[in-house]
C-alpha positions as CSV (number, residue, x, y, z in Angstrom):
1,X,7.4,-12.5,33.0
2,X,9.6,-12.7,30.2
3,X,13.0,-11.1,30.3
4,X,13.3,-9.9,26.6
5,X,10.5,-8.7,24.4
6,X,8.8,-11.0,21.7
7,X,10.2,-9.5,18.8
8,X,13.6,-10.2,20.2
9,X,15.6,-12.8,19.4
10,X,18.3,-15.2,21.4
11,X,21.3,-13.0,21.0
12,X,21.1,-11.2,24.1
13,X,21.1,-13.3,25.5
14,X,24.5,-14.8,23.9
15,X,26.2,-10.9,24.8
16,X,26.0,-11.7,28.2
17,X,28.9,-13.4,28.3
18,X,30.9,-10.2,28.5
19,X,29.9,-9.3,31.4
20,X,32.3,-12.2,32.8
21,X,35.5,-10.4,32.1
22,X,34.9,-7.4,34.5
23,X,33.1,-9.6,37.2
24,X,36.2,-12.3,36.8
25,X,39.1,-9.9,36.0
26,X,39.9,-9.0,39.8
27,X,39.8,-12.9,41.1
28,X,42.3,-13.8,38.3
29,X,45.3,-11.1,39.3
30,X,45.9,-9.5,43.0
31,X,43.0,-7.4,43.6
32,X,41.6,-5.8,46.8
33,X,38.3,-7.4,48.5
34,X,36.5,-3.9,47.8
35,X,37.4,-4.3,43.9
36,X,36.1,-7.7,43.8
37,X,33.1,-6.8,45.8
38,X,32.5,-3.6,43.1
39,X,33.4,-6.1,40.3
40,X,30.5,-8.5,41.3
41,X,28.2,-5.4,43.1
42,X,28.2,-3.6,39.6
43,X,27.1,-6.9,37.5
44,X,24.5,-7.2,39.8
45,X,22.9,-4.5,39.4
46,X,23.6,-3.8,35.6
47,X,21.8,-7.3,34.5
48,X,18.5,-5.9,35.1
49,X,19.3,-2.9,33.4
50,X,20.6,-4.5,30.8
51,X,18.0,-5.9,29.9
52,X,15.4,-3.0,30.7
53,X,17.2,-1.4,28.2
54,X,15.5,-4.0,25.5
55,X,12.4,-2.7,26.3
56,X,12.1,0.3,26.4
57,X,12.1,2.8,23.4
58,X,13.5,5.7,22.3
59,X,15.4,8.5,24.7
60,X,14.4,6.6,27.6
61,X,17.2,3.9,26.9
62,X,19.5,7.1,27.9
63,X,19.0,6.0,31.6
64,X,20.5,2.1,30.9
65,X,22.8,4.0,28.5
66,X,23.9,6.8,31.2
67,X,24.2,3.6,33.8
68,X,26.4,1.8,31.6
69,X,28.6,4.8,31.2
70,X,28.7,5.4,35.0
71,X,30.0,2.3,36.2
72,X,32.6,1.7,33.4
73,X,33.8,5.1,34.8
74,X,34.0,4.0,38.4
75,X,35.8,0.7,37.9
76,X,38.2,1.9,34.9
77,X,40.4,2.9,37.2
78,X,40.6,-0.6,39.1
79,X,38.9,-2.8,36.4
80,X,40.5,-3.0,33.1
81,X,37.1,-4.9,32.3
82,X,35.1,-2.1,32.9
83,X,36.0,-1.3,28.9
84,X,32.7,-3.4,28.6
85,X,30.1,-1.1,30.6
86,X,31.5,1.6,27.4
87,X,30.8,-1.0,25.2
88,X,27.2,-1.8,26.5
89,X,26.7,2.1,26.9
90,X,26.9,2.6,22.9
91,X,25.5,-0.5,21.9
92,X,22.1,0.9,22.8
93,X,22.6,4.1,20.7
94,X,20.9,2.8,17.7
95,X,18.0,1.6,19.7
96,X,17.8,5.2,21.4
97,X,18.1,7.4,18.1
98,X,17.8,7.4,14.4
99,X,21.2,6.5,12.0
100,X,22.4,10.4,12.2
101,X,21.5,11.5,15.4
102,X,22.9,8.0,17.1
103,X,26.2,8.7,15.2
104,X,26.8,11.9,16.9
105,X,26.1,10.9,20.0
106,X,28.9,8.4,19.3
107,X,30.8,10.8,18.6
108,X,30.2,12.8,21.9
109,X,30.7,9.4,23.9
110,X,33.5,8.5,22.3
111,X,35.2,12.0,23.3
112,X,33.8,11.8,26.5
113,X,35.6,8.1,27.4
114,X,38.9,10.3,26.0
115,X,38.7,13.3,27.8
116,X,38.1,10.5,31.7
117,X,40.7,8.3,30.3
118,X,43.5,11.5,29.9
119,X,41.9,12.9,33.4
120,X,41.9,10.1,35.1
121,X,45.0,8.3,33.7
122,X,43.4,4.9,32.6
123,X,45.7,2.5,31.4
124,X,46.1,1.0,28.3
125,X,44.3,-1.9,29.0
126,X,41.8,0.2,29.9
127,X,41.1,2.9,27.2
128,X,42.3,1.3,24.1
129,X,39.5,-1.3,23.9
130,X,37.1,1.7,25.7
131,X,37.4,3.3,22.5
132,X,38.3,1.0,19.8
133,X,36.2,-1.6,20.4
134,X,33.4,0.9,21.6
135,X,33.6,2.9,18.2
136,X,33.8,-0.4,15.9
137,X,30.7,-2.2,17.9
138,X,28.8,1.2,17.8
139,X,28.8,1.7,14.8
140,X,28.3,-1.2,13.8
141,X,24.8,-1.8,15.8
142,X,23.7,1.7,14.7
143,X,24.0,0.3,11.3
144,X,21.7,-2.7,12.4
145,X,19.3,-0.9,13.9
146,X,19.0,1.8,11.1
147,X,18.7,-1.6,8.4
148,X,15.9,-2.8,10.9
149,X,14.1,0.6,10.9
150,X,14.3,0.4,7.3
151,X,12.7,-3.4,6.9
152,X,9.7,-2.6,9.2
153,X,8.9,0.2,6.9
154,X,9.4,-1.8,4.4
155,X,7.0,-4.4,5.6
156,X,4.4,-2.1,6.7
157,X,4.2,0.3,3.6
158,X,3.9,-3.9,1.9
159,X,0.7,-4.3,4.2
160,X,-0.6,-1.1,2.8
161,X,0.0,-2.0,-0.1
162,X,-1.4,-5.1,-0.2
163,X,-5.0,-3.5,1.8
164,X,-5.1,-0.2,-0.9
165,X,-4.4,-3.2,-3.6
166,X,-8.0,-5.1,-1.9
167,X,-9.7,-1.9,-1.6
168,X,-9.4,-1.0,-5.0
169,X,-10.2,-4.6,-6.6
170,X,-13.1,-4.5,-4.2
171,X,-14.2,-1.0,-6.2
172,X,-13.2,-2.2,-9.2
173,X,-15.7,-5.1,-9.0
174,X,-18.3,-3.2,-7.8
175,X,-17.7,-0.1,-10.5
176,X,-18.3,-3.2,-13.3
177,X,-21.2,-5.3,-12.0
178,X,-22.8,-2.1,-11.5
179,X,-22.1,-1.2,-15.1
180,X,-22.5,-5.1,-16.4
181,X,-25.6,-5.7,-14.6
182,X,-27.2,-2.2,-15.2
183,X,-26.6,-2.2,-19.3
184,X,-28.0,-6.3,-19.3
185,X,-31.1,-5.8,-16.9
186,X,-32.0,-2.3,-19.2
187,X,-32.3,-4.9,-22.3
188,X,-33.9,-7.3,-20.5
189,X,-36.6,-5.0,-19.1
190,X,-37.0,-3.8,-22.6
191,X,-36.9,-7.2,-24.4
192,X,-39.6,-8.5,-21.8
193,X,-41.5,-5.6,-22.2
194,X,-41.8,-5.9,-25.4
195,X,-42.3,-9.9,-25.7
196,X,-45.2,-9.3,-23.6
197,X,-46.7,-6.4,-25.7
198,X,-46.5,-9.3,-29.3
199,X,-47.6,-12.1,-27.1
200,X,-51.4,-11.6,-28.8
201,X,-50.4,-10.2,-31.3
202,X,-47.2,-11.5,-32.9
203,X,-46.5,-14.9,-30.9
204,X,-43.3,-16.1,-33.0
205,X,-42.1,-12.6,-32.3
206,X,-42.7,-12.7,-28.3
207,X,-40.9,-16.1,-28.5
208,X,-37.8,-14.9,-30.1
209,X,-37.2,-11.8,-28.0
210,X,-38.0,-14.4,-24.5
211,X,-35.4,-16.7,-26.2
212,X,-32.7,-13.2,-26.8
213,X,-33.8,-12.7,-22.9
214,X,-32.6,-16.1,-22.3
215,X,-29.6,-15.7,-24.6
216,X,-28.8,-12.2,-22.6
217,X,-29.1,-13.7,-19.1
218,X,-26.9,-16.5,-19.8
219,X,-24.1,-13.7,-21.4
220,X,-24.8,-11.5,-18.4
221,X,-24.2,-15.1,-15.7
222,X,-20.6,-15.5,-18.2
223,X,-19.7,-11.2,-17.8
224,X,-20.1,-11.3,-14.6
225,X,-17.9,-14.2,-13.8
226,X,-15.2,-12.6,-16.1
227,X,-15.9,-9.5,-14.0
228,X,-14.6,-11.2,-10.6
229,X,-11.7,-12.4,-12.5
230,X,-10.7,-9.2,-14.1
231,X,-11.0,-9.6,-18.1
232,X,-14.7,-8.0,-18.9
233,X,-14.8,-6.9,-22.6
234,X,-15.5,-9.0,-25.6
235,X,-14.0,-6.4,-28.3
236,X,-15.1,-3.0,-28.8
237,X,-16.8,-4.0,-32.1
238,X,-19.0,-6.4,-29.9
239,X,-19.7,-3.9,-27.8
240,X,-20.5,-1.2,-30.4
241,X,-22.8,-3.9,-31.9
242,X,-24.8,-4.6,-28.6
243,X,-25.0,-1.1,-27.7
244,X,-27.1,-0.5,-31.1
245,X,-29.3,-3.5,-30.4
246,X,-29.8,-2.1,-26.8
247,X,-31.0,1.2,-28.1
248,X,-33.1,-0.2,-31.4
249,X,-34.6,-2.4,-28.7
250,X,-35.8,0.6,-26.9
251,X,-37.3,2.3,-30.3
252,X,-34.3,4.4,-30.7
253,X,-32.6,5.4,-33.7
254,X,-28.9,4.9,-34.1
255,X,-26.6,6.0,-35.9
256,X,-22.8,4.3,-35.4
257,X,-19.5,5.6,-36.6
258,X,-16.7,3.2,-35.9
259,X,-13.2,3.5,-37.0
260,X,-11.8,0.5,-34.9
261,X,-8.5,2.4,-33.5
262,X,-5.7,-0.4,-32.1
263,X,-6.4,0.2,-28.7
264,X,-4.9,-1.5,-25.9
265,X,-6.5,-4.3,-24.2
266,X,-6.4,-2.0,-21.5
267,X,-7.7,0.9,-23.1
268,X,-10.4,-1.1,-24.7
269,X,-11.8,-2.4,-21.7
270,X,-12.6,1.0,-20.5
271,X,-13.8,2.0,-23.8
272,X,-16.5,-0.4,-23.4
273,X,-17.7,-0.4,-20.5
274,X,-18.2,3.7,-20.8
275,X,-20.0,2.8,-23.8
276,X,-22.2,0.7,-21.9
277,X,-22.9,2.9,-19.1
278,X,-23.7,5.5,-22.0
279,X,-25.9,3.6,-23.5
280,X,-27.4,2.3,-20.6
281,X,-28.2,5.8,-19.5
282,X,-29.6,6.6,-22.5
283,X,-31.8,4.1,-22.4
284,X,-33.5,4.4,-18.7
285,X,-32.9,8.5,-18.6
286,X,-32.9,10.0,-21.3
287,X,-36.4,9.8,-23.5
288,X,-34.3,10.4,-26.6
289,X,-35.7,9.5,-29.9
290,X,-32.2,9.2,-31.7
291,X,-28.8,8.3,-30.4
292,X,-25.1,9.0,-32.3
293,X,-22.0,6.6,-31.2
294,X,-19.0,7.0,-32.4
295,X,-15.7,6.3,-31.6
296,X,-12.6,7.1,-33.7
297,X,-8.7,8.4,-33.2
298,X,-8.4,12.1,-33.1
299,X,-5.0,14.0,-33.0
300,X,-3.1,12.3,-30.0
301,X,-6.5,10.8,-29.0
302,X,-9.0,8.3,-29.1
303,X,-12.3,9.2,-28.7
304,X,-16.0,8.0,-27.9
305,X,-19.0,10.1,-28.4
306,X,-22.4,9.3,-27.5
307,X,-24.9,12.0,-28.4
308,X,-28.6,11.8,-27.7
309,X,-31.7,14.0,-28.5
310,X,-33.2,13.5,-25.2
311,X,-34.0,15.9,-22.1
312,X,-30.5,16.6,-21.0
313,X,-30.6,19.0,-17.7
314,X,-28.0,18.9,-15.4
315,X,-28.6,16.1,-12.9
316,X,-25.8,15.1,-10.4
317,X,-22.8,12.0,-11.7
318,X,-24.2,8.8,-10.2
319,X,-22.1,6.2,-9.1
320,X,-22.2,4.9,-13.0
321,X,-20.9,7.9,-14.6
322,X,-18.0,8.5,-11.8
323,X,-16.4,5.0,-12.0
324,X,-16.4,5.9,-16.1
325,X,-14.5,9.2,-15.0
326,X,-11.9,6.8,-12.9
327,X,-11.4,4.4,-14.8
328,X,-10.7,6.7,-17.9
329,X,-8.5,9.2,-15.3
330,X,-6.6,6.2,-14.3
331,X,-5.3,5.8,-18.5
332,X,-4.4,9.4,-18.4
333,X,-7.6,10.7,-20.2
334,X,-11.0,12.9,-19.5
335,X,-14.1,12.7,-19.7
336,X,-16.6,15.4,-21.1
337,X,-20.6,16.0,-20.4
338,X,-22.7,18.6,-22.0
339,X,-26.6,18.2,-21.2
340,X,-27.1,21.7,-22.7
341,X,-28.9,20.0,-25.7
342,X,-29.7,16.2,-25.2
343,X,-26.7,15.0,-23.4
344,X,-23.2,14.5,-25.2
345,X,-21.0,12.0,-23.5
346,X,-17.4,12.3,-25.3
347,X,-14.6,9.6,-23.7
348,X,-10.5,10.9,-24.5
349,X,-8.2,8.1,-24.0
350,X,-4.3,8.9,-25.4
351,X,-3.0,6.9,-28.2
């Protein structure tokens, strides 16, 4: 059994030293036996519901509040140290209600200790620190609670953060081996296809396009690492350059427009890896016999066109071809795809 909840600290425990000035007040001056009975009676049975109030949430603390405001009633009369049942009462108000709402309710309290204290004809010792002291300490702990409200939000929306933040590098490595892996196995199927096609027939041939599948394995092993860490591209020209290998590989003719724009590194990153996916759907789906790349600046754009002769139709996005449409999204561009004719492929990233 513990008496406070876990998230609470030691200062509770600290407050309870107030309740010593009603439950002592009536042994220090003359005082009936029935007002020293009441004095100790009514801390009694107000610890417990003092600390009740800790755990429990919401309206609920009303009851420990309403008790508090009972007893301080009763014994004002008798018990200048009753002024700290009122004190107690409001304390809990921020635990009870949010910032505005706990404020009014102040407010009603506050009248309500005004309206006994006229009625009932408390003294001064009585219901100047009912008041005072309640309205100062009141508002004070609404103020807490309300900056306590505010850090737990605080912390949780930084959890959520920090989980959408591992969600989305989780996607964002998967989104570029996919596109890594796919674009460098496509050339090495190719590459080994054709090495063993010359191997009768042209064996210095075979032996150069094992040693580029060699060469393209050990680039693919050095990509993907850069992949995990988050820096992928090797320059768009380098890029542009491999995808018209890829495609000559596959016996397809290219033609390549590139007016190198001053793209950001961000901006070129995306660039190239939608050029691969291009390409490397050009390659496995297409059955085109030519291919057109291009990539230039165009108005308030930049923008990358890859256009092939090939069987078009109007198959569905794979998972390829909608991490392209995020990525470029997330830079504030579009992405176009018209399979009327061949298929046309045309990246927009701003300037």
């Amino acid at each position: 059994m513990r008496p406070l909840p876990k998230d609470v600290d030691w200062t509770p425990y600290a407050y309870l030293f107030y309740f010593l000035y009603p439950l002592m007040l009536p042994f220090f001056f003359p005082s009936a036996p029935w007002e020293k009975a009441a004095a100790v009676g009514a801390t009694l049975l107000s610890l417990p519901i003092y600390f009740a109030a800790y755990w429990l949430c919401g309206r609920r603390v009303l009851w420990c509040i309403g008790w508090f405001m009972i007893i301080g009633t009763l014994l004002a009369k008798t018990n200048p140290g009753a002024s700290v049942y009122f004190v107690y009462a409001v304390s809990f108000l921020g635990k009870a209600f949010e910032q505005n709402t706990a404020f009014k309710w102040l407010a009603g309290l506050l009248a309500m200790m005004g309206a006994e204290a006229w009625a009932l004809r408390w003294n001064a010792g009585t219901w100047i620190p009912s008041i005072v002291i309640s309205a100062l300490i009141g508002s004070v702990v609404i103020q807490q609670m309300h900056r306590r409200r505010l850090d737990r939000a605080l912390i949780r929306a930084q959890g959520e953060v920090e989980h959408l933040a591992k969600v989305a590098e989780r996607e964002r490595i998967a989104r570029d081996l996919h596109d890594l892996l796919g674009h460098t196995l496509s050339v090495i199927v190719l590459k080994s296809e054709l090495a063993s096609r010359l191997a009768t027939t042209d064996t210095p041939r075979a032996i150069d396009e094992i040693r580029d599948v060699e060469r393209i394995s050990r680039e693919a092993l050095q990509e993907v690492r850069a992949a995990v860490r988050g820096y992928r591209s090797t320059g768009i020209a380098s890029e542009f350059r491999q995808a018209q290998q890829t495609l000559e590989t596959a016996g397809i003719q290219v033609d390549a427009k590139l007016t190198a724009p001053p793209l950001t590194p961000s901006q070129e990153n995306v660039v190239a890896l939608a050029l691969r996916e291009a390409v490397t759907n050009v390659v496995r789906h297409a059955h085109a016999s030519a291919c057109r790349l291009s990539l230039q600046q165009s108005g308030g754009w930049f923008e990358l066109e890859v256009a092939d002769n090939g069987r078009g139709g109007a198959a569905e996005e794979g998972s390829g071809l909608r991490g392209m449409r995020e990525r470029v999204e997330a830079l504030g561009g579009a992405m176009e795809r018209d399979s009327s004719a061949g298929t046309l492929l045309r990246i927009r990233v701003p300037v």
